[in-house]
N, C-alpha and C positions, 0 to 999 in steps of 0.2 A: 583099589586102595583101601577098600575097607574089609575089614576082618574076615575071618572065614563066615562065624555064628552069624554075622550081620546079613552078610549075601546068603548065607541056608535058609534065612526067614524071610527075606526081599523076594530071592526067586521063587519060594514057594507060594509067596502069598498073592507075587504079581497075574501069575496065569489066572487065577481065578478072579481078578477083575477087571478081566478081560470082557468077560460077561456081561459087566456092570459098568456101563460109560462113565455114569456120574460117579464110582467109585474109584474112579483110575486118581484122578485129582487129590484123592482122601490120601489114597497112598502114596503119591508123590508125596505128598506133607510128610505122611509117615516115614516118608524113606530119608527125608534130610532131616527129621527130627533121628532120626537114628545115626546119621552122618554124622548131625552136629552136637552128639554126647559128649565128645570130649572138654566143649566149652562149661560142661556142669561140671565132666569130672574132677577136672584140672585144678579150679580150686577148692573142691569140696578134698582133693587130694592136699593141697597145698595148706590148709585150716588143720585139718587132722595132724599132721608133721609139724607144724609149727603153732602149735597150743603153747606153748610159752615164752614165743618170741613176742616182743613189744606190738602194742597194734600198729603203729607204723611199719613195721617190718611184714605183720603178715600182711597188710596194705600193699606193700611196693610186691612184695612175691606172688601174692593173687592179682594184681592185674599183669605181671609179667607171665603167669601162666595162664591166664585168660587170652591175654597176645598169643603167647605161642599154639595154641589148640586153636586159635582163630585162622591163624594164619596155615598153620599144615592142613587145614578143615582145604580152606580156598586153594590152596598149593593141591589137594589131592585131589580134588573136582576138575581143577587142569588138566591135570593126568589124565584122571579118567574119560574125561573129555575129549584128551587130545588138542594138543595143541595147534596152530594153523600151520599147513603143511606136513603135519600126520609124525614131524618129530623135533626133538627141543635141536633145532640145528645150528643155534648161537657159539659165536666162535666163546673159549673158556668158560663153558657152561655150569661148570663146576664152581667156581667164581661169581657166578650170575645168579645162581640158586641160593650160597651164602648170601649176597648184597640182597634179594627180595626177603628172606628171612632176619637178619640183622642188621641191617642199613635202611631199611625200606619201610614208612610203616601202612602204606597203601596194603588193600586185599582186593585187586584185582591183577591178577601174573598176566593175563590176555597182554594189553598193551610194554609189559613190561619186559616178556621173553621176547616180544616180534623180533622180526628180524628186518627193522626197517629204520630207516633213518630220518624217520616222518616227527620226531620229537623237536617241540619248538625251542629253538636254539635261547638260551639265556641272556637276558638283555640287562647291562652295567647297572640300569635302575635298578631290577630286582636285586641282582647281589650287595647294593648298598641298601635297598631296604630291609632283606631278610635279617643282615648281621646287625644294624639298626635295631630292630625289634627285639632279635635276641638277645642283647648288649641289654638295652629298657629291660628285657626282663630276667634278665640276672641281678642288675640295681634293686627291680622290685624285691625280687628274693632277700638279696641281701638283707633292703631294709627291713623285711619280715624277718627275718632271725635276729636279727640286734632283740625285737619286739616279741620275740617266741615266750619268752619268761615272765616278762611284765602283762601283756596282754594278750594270751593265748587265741583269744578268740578273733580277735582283730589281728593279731601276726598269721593266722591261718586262712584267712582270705583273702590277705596280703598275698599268702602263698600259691594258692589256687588261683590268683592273677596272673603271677610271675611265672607258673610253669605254662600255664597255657601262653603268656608270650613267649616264654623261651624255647619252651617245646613246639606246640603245635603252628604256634606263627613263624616262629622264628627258625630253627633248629631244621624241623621236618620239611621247610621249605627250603631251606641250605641244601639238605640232601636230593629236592626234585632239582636245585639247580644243576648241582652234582653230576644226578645221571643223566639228566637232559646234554648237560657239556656235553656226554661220553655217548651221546645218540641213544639213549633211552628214554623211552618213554612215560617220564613218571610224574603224573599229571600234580601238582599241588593238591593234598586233602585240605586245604580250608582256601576259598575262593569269597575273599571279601563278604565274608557272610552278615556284617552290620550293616548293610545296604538293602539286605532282602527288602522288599517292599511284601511276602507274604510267608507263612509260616510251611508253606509247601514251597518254596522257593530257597527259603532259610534251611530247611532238615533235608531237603533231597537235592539242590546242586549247592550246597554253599557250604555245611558245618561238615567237618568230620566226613568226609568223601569215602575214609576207609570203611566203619562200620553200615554209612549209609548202604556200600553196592556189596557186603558181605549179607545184610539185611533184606534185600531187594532179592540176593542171588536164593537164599534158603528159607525165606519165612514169606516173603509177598510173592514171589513167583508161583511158591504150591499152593499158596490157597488162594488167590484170588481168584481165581477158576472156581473152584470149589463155593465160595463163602462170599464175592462178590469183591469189591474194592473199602468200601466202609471196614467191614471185618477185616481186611488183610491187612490195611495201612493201621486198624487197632493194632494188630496182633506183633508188625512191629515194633510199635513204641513199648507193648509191653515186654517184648523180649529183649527190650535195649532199656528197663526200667528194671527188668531182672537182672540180667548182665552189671549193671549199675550198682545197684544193692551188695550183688557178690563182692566188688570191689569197694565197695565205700561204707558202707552198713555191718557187712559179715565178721572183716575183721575186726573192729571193735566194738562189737556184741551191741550194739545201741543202731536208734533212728531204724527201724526194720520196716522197711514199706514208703520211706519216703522217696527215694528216688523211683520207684515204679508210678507213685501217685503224679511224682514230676510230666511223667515221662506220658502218662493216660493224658494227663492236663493240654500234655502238648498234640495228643492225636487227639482229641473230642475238640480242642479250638482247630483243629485244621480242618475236621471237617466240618464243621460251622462254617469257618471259612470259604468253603463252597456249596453253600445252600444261597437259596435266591436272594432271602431277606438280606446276607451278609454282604453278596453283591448288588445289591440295590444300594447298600448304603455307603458301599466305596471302601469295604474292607477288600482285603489282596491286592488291590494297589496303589498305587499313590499316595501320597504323604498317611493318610489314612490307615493302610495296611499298613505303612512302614510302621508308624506310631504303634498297634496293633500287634506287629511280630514283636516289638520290641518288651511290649509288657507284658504280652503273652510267655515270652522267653525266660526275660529277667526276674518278674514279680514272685514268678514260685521258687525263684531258685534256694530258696532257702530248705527246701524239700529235699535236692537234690544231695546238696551237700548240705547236711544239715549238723548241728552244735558237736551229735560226741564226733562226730567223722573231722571236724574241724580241731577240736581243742584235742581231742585224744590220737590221732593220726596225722595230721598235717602240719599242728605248729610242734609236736616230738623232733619230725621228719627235720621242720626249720632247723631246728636246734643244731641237727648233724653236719650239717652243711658243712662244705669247709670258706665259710666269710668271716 
């Protein structure tokens, strides 16, 4: 699935470190850093084209093509991969391919092509929580755009509340219930994650499941081998503080480096979190960790989304709404 140029450099370069054990690992890195160009291109593509569109607008088209090069990234590793049982043998597959791309916003196809009917069926509480949540966070929204004009800066955190409930709580869990109904396997990307009691428990099974095992699959698999678990678990947070920047920094030319700084913040307390002194003292679990993830998470968030990405992108965006 990848280019010709791509595979005349991989092939050639692989036999020769063949040689070299501890080199094979280097190039695996190398090899999905090369897989995963499209996630630079795309909105380095999408800023060029749209230099005169509102930052909000090139906002919502750079993270919608950051999505899409994420997701063809993990869709063609499938492939190349091969699927279980050596071929996509789902009945309207055609069908199935559109819903993991435009309906789905997981990045893992494994459990979502199977062909099995192992997906836990939907139970009456969740479909009255999901639309619950997402309901609250259309309100919120709402009330953020009455707020857009008057108080920019507080209608745009207003905002970045209301899409995370309506989106990712709300919305994106309507559609695992979806295809869970239809015997798919689409596991929920946000699993209670205000509960973590630690901040490796919060970022690798509880927040944002999709970018987690896109993460996992192309940045911590090739170098942990390589560089140890310290470095690898760095080098996600920094590739997911990059990715970050692209979409909340890029488009409106301001705040350049604070969501990566977010994002370092959250891997240097995580590994703090597992040195002895931090478990001596009862961080990662119990009320303690919990306390701990939670200001760990929250206290920088001002990093992440930080002032021009709020007043110049998010409360514009309120404005549009149709409330």
């Amino acid at each position: 699935m990848r280019d010709a140029a791509t595979c005349s450099i991989i092939d050639r370069i692989m036999p020769l470190a063949a040689n070299h054990p501890r080199s094979l690992n280097l190039f695996a890195f190398a090899r999905a850093a090369l897989a995963a160009a499209p996630l630079a291109v795309a909105p380095a593509c999408v800023l060029a084209l749209g230099s005169r569109w509102a930052d909000w607008q090139r906002m919502v088209a750079v993270a919608v093509a950051v999505f899409a090069a994420a997701k063809w990234l993990s869709f063609a590793e499938f492939l190349e991969q091969g699927p279980a049982g050596g071929k996509l043998a789902t009945p309207k597959i055609a069908l199935r391919i559109a819903g993991y791309f435009v309906l789905w916003p997981g990045m893992d196809p494994r459990p979502f092509f199977a062909n099995s009917t192992a997906a836990a069926r939907p139970r009456t509480r969740e479909w009255f929580l999901a639309w619950g949540i997402t309901l609250l966070g259309l309100l919120v929204l709402a009330a953020a755009a009455r707020l857009a004009t008057a108080d920019p800066f507080l209608a745009g955190w207003l905002g970045i509340a209301g899409f995370l409930l309506a989106l990712h709580f709300g919305w994106f869990h309507l559609l695992s219930l979806g295809w869970r109904r239809a015997g798919i396997a689409a596991v929920p990307i946000m699993n209670a994650p205000f509960v973590a009691a630690s901040l490796a428990d919060f970022w690798g099974r509880r927040w944002n499941l999709a970018f987690r095992d896109l993460a996992h699959r192309f940045v911590f698999r090739p170098t942990v081998a390589a560089f140890g678990p310290a470095v690898a678990t760095l080098l996600v947070f920094l590739t997911s503080g990059l990715a970050h920047d692209a979409v909340v920094s890029l488009p409106v030319r301001g705040g350049y480096g604070g969501p990566t700084a977010y994002f370092l913040i959250q891997g240097l307390a995580m590994l703090f979190e597992r040195t002895v002194l931090a478990r001596r003292i009862g961080i990662g679990r119990g009320r303690l960790g919990w306390a701990y993830t939670q200001l760990v998470v929250f206290a920088p968030a001002a990093l992440l989304f930080h002032r021009p990405f709020v007043e110049r992108a998010m409360a514009p965006l309120l404005v549009v709404l149709p409330f």
